[in-house]
C-alpha positions as CSV (number, residue, x, y, z in Angstrom):
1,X,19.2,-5.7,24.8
2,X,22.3,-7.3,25.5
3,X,21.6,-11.1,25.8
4,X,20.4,-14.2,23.5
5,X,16.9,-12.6,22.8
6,X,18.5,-10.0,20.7
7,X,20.5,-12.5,18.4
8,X,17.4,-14.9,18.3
9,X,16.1,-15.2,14.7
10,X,12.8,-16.1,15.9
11,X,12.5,-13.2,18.2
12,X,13.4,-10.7,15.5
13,X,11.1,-12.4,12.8
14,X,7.9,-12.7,15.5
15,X,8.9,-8.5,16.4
16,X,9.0,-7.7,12.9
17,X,5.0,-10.0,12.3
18,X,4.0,-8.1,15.3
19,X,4.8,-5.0,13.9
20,X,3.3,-5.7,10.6
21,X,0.2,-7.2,11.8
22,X,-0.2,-4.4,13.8
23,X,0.1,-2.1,11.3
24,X,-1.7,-4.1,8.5
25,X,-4.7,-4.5,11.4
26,X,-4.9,-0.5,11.3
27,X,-5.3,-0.1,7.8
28,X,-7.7,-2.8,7.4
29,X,-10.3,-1.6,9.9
30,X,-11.2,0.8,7.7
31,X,-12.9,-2.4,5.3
32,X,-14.0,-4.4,9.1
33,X,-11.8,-7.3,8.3
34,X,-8.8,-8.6,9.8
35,X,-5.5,-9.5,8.1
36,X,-5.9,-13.6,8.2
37,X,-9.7,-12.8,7.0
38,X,-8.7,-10.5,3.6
39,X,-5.5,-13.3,2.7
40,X,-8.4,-16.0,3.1
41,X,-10.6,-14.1,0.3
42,X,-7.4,-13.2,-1.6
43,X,-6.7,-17.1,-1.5
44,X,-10.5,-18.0,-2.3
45,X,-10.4,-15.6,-5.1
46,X,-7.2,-16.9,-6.9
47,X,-6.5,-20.5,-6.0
48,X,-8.0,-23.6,-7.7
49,X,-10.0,-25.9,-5.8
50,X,-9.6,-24.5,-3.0
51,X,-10.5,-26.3,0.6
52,X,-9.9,-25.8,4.3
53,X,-6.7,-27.9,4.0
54,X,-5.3,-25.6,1.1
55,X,-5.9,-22.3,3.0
56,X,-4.5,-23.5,6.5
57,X,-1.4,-25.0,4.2
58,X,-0.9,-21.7,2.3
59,X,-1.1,-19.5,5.7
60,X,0.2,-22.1,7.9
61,X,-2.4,-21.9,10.4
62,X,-4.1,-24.9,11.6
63,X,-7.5,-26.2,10.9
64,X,-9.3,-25.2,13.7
65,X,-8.4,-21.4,13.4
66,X,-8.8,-21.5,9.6
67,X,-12.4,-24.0,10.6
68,X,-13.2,-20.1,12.8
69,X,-12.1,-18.0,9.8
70,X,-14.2,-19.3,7.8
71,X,-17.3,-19.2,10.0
72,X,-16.5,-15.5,10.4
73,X,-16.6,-15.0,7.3
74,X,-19.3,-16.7,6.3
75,X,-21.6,-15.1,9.0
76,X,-20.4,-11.7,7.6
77,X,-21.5,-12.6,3.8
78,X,-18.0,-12.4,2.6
79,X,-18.0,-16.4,1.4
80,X,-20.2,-19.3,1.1
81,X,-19.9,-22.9,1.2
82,X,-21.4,-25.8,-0.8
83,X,-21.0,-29.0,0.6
84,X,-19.5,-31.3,-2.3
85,X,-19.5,-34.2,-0.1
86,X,-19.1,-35.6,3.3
87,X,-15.4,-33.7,3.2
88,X,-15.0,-31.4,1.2
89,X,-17.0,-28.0,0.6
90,X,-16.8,-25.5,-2.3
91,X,-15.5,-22.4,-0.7
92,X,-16.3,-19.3,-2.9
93,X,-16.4,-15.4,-2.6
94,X,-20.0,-14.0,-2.5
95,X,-20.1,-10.5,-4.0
96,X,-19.7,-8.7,-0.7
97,X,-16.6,-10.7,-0.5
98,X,-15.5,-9.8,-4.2
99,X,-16.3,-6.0,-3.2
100,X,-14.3,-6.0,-0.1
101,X,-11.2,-7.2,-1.6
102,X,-11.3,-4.6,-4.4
103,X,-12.2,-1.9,-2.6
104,X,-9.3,-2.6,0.3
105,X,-6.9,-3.5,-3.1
106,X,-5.6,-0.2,-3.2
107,X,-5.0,0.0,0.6
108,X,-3.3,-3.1,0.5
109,X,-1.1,-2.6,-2.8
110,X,0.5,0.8,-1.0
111,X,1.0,-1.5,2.1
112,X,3.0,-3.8,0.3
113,X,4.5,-1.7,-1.7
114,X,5.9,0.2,1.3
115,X,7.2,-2.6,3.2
116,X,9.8,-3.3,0.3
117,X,10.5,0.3,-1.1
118,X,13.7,0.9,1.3
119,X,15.0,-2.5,-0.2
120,X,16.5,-3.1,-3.4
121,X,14.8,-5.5,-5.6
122,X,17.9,-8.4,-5.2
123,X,17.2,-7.5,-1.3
124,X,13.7,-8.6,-1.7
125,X,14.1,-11.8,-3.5
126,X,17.3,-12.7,-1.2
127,X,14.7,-11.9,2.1
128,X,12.6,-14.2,0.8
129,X,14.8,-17.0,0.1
130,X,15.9,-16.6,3.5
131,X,12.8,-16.5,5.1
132,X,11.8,-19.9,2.9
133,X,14.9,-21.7,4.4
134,X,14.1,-20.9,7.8
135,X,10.3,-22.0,7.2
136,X,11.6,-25.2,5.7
137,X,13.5,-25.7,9.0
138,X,11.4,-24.9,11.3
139,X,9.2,-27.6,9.7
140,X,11.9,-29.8,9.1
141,X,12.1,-30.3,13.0
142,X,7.9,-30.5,13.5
């Protein structure tokens, strides 16, 4: 590649998501649930109070595809939800949901562990940083 594509930051962070998801999608078939699904339960499992708004915040997805995550998973026994009031439900993890995060833990642990073993840890914590600033800028300019 020898034009603007290849110095484009966004390209090369969407190639890299691609890849990832790609790869992430592969191991998680095993368990029949997609990426966005198991870091819903993961957020479920370990996050206070937790609401539509908090997930589609955390994953920065909007409402409407976290609204169809949600459904999924619901229609699949992985969650249920308790309608507090006119706004807000209770989300929680129903025991199929509890198993299928623990039994896809291990999976998931080597996954992430792979991703960062060619990088030093001072690598890591500088990709993150990075990655945070160009977050915060891209939303800067929403």
């Amino acid at each position: 590649m020898a034009y603007d594509l290849e110095k484009s930051i966004g390209f090369k962070i969407n190639q890299t998501a691609n890849k990832l998801n790609n790869k992430f999608n592969h191991i998680l078939q095993a368990y029949d649930i997609a990426p966005e699904q198991r870091a819903t339960l993961e957020i479920i499992k370990y996050e206070k109070d937790v609401n539509q708004t908090k997930i589609s915040n955390i994953l920065g997805k909007d409402k409407t595809t976290i609204s169809r995550t949600l459904a999924t998973l619901e229609k699949k026994n992985l969650i249920s939800k308790k309608q507090i009031d006119k706004r807000t439900n209770l989300i929680q993890l129903t025991f199929e949901g509890e198993k299928i995060l623990n039994d896809s833990n291990k999976a998931v642990k080597e996954f992430r562990e792979n991703l960062i073993s060619k990088l030093k840890e001072k690598e890591v914590i500088q990709l993150i940083s990075l990655l945070e600033k160009v977050t915060k800028s891209v939303e800067e300019e929403l």
